[in-house]
Backbone as CSV, one residue per row, in Angstrom:
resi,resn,N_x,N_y,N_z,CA_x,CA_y,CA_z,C_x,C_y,C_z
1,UNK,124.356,108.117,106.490,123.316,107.326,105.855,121.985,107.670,106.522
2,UNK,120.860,107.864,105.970,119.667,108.200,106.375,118.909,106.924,107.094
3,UNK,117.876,107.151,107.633,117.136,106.250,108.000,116.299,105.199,107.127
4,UNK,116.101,105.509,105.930,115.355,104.839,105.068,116.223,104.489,104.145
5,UNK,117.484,104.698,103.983,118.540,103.542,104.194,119.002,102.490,104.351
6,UNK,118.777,102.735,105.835,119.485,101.728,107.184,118.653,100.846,107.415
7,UNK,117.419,100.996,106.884,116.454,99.694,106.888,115.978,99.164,105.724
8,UNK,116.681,99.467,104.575,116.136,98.539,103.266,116.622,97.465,103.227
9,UNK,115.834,96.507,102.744,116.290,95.047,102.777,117.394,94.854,101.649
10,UNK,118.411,93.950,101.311,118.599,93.646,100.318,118.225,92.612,99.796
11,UNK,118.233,92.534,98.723,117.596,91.488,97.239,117.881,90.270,98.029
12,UNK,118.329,89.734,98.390,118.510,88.520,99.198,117.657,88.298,99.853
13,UNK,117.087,89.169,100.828,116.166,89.686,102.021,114.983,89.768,101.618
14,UNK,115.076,90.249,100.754,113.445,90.235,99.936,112.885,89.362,99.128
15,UNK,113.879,88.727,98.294,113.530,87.038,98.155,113.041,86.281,99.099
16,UNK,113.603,86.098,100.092,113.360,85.558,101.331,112.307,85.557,101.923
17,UNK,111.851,87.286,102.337,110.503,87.561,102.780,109.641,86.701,101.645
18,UNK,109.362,87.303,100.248,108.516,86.790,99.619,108.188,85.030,99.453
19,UNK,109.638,84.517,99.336,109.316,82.739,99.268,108.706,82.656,100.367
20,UNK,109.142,83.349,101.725,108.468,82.244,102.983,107.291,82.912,103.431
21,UNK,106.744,84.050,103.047,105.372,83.874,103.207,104.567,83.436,102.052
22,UNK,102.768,83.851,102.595,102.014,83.076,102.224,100.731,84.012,101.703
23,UNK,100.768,85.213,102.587,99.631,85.718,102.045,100.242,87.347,101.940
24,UNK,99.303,88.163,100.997,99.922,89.452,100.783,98.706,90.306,100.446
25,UNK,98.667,91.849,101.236,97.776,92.678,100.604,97.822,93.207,99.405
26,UNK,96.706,93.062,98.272,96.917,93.720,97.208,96.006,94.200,96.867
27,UNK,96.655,95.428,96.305,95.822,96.683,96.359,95.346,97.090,94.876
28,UNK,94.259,97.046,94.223,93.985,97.382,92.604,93.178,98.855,93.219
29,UNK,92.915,99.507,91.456,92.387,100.961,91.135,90.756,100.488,91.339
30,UNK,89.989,101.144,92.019,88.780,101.045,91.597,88.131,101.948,90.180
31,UNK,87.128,101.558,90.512,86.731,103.075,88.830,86.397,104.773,89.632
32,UNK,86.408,104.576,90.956,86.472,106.167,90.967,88.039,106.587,91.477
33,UNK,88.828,105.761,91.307,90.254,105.885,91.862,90.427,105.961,93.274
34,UNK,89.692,105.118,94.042,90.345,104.557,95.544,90.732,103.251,95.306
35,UNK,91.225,102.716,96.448,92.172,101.503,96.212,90.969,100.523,96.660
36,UNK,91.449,99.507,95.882,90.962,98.057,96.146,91.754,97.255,96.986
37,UNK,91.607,96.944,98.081,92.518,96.316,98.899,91.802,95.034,99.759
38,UNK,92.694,93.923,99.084,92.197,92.711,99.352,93.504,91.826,100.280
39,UNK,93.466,90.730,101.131,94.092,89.898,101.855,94.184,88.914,100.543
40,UNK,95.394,88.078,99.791,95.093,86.957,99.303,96.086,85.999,99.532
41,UNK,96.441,84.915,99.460,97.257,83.893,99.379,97.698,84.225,97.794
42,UNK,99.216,83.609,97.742,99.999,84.137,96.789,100.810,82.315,96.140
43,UNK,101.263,82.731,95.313,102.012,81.653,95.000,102.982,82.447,93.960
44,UNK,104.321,81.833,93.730,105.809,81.669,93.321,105.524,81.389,91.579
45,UNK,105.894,82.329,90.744,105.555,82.227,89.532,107.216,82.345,88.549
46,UNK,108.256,81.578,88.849,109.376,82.097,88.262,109.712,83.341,89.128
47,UNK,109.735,82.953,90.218,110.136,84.800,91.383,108.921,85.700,91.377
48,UNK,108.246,85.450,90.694,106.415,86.578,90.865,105.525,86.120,91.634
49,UNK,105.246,86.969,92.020,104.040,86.980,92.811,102.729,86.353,91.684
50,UNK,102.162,85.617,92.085,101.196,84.820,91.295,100.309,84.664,91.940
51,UNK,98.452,85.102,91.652,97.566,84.464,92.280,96.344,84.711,91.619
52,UNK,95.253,84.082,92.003,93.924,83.789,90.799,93.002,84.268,92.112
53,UNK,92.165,84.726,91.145,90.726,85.000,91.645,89.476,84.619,90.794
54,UNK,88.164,84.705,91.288,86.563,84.684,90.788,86.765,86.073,89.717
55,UNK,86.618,85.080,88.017,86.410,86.117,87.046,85.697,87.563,87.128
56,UNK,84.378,87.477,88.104,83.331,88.484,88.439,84.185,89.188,89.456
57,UNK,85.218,89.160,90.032,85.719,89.220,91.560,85.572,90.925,91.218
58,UNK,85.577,91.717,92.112,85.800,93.368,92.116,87.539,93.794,91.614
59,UNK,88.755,92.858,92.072,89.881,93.124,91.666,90.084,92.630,90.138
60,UNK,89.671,91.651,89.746,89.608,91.157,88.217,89.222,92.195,87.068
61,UNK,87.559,92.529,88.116,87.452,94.427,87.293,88.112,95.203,86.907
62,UNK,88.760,95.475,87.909,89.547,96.858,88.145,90.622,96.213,87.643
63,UNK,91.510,95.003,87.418,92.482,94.972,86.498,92.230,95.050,85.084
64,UNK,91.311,94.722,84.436,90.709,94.397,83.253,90.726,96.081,83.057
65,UNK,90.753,96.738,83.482,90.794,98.246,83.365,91.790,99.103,83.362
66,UNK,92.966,98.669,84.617,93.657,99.345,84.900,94.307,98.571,86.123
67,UNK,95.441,97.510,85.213,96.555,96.516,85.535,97.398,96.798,86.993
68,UNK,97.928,97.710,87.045,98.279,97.798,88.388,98.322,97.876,89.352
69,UNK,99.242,97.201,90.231,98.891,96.747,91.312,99.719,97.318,92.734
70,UNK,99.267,97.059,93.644,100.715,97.277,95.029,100.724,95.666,95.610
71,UNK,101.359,95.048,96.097,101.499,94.377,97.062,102.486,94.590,98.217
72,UNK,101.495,93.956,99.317,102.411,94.335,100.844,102.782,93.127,101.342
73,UNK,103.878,92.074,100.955,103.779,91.435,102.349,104.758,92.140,104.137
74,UNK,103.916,91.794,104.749,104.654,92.188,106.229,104.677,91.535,106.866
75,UNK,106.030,91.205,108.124,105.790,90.846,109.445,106.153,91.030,110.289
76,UNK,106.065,90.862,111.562,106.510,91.459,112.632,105.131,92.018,113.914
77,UNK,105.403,92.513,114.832,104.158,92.848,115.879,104.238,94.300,116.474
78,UNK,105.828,94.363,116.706,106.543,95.376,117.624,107.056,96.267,116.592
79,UNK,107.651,97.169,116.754,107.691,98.439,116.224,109.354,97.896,115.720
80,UNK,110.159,97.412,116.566,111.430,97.217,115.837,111.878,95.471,115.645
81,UNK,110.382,95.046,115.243,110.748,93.946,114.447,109.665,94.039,113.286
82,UNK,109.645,94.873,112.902,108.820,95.463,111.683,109.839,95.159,110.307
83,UNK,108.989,93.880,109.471,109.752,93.889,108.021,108.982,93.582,106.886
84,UNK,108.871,94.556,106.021,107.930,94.496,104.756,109.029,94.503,103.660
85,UNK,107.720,93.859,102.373,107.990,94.254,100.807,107.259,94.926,100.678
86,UNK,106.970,96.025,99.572,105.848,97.059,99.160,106.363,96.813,97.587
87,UNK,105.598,96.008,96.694,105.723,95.722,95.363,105.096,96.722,94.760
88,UNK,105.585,97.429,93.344,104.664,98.173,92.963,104.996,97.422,91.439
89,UNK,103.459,97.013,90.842,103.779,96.489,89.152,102.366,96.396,88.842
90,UNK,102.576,95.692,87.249,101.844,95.434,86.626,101.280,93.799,86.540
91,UNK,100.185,93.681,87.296,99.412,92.148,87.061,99.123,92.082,85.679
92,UNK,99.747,90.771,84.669,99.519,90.132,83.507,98.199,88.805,83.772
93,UNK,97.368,89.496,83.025,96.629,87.998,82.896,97.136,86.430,82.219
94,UNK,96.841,85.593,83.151,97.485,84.548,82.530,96.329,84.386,81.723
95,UNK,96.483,83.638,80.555,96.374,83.108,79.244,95.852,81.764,79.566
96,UNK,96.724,80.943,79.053,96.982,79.570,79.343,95.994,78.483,80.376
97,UNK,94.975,78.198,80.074,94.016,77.407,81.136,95.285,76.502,82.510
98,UNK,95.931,75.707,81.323,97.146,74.705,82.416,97.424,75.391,83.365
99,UNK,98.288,76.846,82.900,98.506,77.811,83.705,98.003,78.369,84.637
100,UNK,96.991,78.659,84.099,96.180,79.148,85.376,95.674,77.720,86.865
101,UNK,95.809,76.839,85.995,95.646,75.147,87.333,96.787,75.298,87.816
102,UNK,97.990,75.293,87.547,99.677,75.661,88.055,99.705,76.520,88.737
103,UNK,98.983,77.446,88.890,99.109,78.683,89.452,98.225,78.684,90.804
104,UNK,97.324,77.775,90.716,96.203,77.469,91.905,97.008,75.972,92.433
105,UNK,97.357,75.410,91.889,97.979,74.083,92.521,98.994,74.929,93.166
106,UNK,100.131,75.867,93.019,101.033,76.468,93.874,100.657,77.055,94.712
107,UNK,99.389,77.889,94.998,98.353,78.759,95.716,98.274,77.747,96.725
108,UNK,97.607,76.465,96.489,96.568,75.544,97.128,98.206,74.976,98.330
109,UNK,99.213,74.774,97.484,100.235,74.392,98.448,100.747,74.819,99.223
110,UNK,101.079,76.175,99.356,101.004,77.458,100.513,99.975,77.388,101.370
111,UNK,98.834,77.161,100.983,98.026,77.450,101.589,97.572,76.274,102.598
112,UNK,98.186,75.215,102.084,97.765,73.979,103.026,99.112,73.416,103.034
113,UNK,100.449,73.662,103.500,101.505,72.918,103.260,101.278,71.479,104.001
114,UNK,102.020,70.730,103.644,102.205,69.466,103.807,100.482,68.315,103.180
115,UNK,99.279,69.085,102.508,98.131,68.113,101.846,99.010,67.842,100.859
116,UNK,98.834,66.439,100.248,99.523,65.889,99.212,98.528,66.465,97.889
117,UNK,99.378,66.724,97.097,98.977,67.475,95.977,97.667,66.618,95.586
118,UNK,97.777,65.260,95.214,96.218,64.246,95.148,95.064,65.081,95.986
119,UNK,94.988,65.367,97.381,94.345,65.827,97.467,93.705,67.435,97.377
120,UNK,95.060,67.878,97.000,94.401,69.601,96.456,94.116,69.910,95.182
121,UNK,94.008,68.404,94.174,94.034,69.028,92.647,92.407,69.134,92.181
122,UNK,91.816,68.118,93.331,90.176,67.782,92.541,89.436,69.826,93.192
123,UNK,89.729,70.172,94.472,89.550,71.430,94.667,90.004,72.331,93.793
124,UNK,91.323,72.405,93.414,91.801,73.438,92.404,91.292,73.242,90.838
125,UNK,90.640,72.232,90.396,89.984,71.938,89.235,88.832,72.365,89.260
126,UNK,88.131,72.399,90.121,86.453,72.653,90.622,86.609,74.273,90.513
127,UNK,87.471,74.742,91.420,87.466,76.336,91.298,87.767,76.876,90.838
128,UNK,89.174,76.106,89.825,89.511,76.953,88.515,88.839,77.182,87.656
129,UNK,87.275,76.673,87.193,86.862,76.782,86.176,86.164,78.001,86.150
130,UNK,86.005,78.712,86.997,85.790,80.285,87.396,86.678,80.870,87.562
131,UNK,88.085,80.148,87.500,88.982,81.592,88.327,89.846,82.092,87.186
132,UNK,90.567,83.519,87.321,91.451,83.669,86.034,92.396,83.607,87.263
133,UNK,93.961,84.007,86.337,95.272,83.958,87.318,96.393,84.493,86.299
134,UNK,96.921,85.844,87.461,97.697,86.605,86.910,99.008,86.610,87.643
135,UNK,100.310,87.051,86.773,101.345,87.813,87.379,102.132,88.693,87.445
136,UNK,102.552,89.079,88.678,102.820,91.013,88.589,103.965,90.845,87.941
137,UNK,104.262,91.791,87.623,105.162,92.528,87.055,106.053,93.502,87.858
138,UNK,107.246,93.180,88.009,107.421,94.091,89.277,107.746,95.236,88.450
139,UNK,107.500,96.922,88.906,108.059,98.019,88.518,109.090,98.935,89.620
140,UNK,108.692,98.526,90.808,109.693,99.230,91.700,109.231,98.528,93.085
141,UNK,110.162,98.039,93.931,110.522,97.628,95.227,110.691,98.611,95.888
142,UNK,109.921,98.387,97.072,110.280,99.164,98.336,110.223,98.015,99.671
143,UNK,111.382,98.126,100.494,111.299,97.564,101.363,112.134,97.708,102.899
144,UNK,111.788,97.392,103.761,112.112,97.929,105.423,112.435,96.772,106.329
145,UNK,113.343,96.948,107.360,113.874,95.840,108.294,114.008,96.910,109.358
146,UNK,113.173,96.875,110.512,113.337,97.621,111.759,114.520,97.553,112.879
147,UNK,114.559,95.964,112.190,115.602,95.479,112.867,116.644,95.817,112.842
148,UNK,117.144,96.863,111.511,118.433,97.099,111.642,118.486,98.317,111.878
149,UNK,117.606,98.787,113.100,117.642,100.128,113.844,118.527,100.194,114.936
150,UNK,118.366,99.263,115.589,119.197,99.135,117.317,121.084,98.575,116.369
């Protein structure tokens, strides 16, 4: 068995990573074709990666153009406790105004666990009215556990 192998997560594993974190790099096309690479807080969309941004935002652009996306979540410090997802898909614009508040109310709860939703809805109403909110599409998984080197 090879090395890149011996450290893929399985589907179990990668569920896992993704529910229990919180934030993930994602990477859009710019218009001269370098990457757009942003830090964002994420939220749980039916198993997708789900998250909204400022309509004007530079990644909103570049999806409105050219949908796909990477996401990274990682963690770890040391070299053999190194464990990522590397998502590769297509971000769908959500539609749906509700949707897009659902999608920032799940955002807003990651992001502040334990504020009682009362107090994260009058924020997520205020900022939704600028924000759109999409979800990927997964097209291919890649993923690593260092840990199962030793």
């Amino acid at each position: 068995m090879n090395q890149r192998a011996r450290i893929a997560m399985p589907e179990a594993d990668v569920t896992a990573l993704i529910e229990g974190s919180r934030k993930l790099q994602l990477a859009t096309i710019n218009p001269d074709g370098t990457p757009h690479l942003v830090t964002m807080f994420y939220g749980l969309d039916e198993g997708r990666i789900a998250f909204w941004t400022y309509g004007k935002a530079q990644k909103a652009v570049n999806l409105a153009r050219d949908p796909r996306v990477s996401c990274l979540i990682e963690t770890g410090d040391d070299y053999a406790e190194l464990r990522g997802v590397l998502l590769y898909g297509v971000a769908k614009q959500v539609g749906e105004r509700e949707r897009v508040l659902e999608i920032g109310m799940e955002i807003a709860r990651r992001m502040t666990p334990g504020v009682p939703d009362a107090d994260l809805r009058p924020y997520v109403e205020l900022t939704g009215r600028k924000r759109i909110a999409y979800v990927v599409e997964r097209t291919r998984v890649v993923s690593w556990d260092h840990r199962r080197l030793t």
